[in-house]
Residue, then its C-alpha position, 0 to 999 in steps of 0.5 A: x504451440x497452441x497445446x504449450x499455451x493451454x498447458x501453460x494456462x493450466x499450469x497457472x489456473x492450478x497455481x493460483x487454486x493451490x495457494x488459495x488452499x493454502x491461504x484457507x488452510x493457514x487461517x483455518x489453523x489459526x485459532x480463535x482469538x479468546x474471549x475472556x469472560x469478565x465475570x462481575x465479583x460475588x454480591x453478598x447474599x441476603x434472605x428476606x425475612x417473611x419468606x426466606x427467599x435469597x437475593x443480592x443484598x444490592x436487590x434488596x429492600x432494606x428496612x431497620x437500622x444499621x446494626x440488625x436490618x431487616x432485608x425483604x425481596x419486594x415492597x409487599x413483603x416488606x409491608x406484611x412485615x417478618x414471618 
Protein backbone atom coordinates (compact mmCIF):
# COMPACT_ATOMS: atom_id res chain seq x y z
CA UNK A 1 0.00 0.00 0.00
CA UNK A 2 2.72 2.44 0.79
CA UNK A 3 4.88 1.83 -2.51
CA UNK A 4 0.84 2.50 -4.30
CA UNK A 5 0.90 5.99 -2.69
CA UNK A 6 4.29 7.25 -3.41
CA UNK A 7 3.68 5.63 -7.28
CA UNK A 8 0.66 7.58 -7.15
CA UNK A 9 2.27 11.07 -5.92
CA UNK A 10 4.94 10.25 -8.60
CA UNK A 11 2.46 9.78 -11.16
CA UNK A 12 0.64 13.34 -10.39
CA UNK A 13 4.13 15.30 -9.64
CA UNK A 14 5.22 14.16 -13.39
CA UNK A 15 1.39 15.15 -14.54
CA UNK A 16 1.49 18.65 -13.40
CA UNK A 17 5.41 18.93 -14.61
CA UNK A 18 4.16 17.80 -17.88
CA UNK A 19 1.54 20.15 -18.70
CA UNK A 20 3.61 22.87 -17.34
CA UNK A 21 5.95 22.22 -20.17
CA UNK A 22 3.32 22.36 -22.38
CA UNK A 23 1.74 25.79 -21.21
CA UNK A 24 5.44 27.22 -21.82
CA UNK A 25 5.68 25.64 -24.96
CA UNK A 26 2.42 26.96 -26.25
CA UNK A 27 3.24 30.61 -25.13
CA UNK A 28 6.78 30.13 -26.63
CA UNK A 29 5.30 29.56 -30.10
CA UNK A 30 2.98 32.15 -29.81
CA UNK A 31 4.39 35.06 -31.61
CA UNK A 32 5.23 38.24 -30.84
CA UNK A 33 2.32 40.71 -31.15
CA UNK A 34 3.84 43.27 -34.19
CA UNK A 35 4.79 46.83 -33.51
CA UNK A 36 4.01 48.85 -36.35
CA UNK A 37 6.43 51.43 -37.01
CA UNK A 38 4.54 54.72 -37.23
CA UNK A 39 6.71 56.36 -39.30
CA UNK A 40 6.08 60.25 -39.44
CA UNK A 41 5.51 61.23 -43.46
CA UNK A 42 8.58 62.91 -45.44
CA UNK A 43 9.36 66.98 -44.53
CA UNK A 44 10.31 68.96 -47.33
CA UNK A 45 14.08 69.35 -47.47
CA UNK A 46 15.59 72.75 -47.60
CA UNK A 47 19.30 74.08 -47.94
CA UNK A 48 20.70 77.06 -46.10
CA UNK A 49 21.80 79.60 -48.13
CA UNK A 50 25.46 80.66 -46.57
CA UNK A 51 26.70 77.09 -46.26
CA UNK A 52 24.31 74.78 -48.14
CA UNK A 53 23.52 72.89 -45.40
CA UNK A 54 20.15 70.74 -45.46
CA UNK A 55 17.38 70.64 -43.27
CA UNK A 56 13.78 70.18 -42.52
CA UNK A 57 12.07 73.25 -43.89
CA UNK A 58 9.98 73.11 -40.41
CA UNK A 59 13.62 73.56 -38.89
CA UNK A 60 14.40 76.34 -40.81
CA UNK A 61 14.81 80.07 -40.51
CA UNK A 62 13.10 81.89 -43.04
CA UNK A 63 14.12 85.10 -44.22
CA UNK A 64 12.49 87.00 -47.51
CA UNK A 65 9.36 86.91 -49.11
CA UNK A 66 7.07 84.24 -50.13
CA UNK A 67 7.87 83.77 -53.72
CA UNK A 68 12.01 83.43 -53.17
CA UNK A 69 12.74 82.97 -49.22
CA UNK A 70 15.75 82.51 -48.42
CA UNK A 71 16.16 79.52 -45.93
CA UNK A 72 19.25 79.57 -42.98
CA UNK A 73 20.12 76.41 -40.33
CA UNK A 74 20.79 78.95 -37.47
CA UNK A 75 20.06 83.03 -36.32
CA UNK A 76 24.08 83.49 -36.92
CA UNK A 77 24.11 82.47 -40.60
CA UNK A 78 20.75 84.06 -41.27
CA UNK A 79 22.68 87.42 -39.58
CA UNK A 80 26.04 86.94 -42.21
CA UNK A 81 23.63 86.83 -44.95
CA UNK A 82 23.73 84.29 -48.21
CA UNK A 83 27.14 82.84 -49.38
Amino acid sequence: MKYLLVLLVIVIAVGVWRKRRRVEHLKAQRPAPRRENRLQPPQDMVACAHCGLHLPRSDALVLGASPRPEYYCSAEHRAQGPA
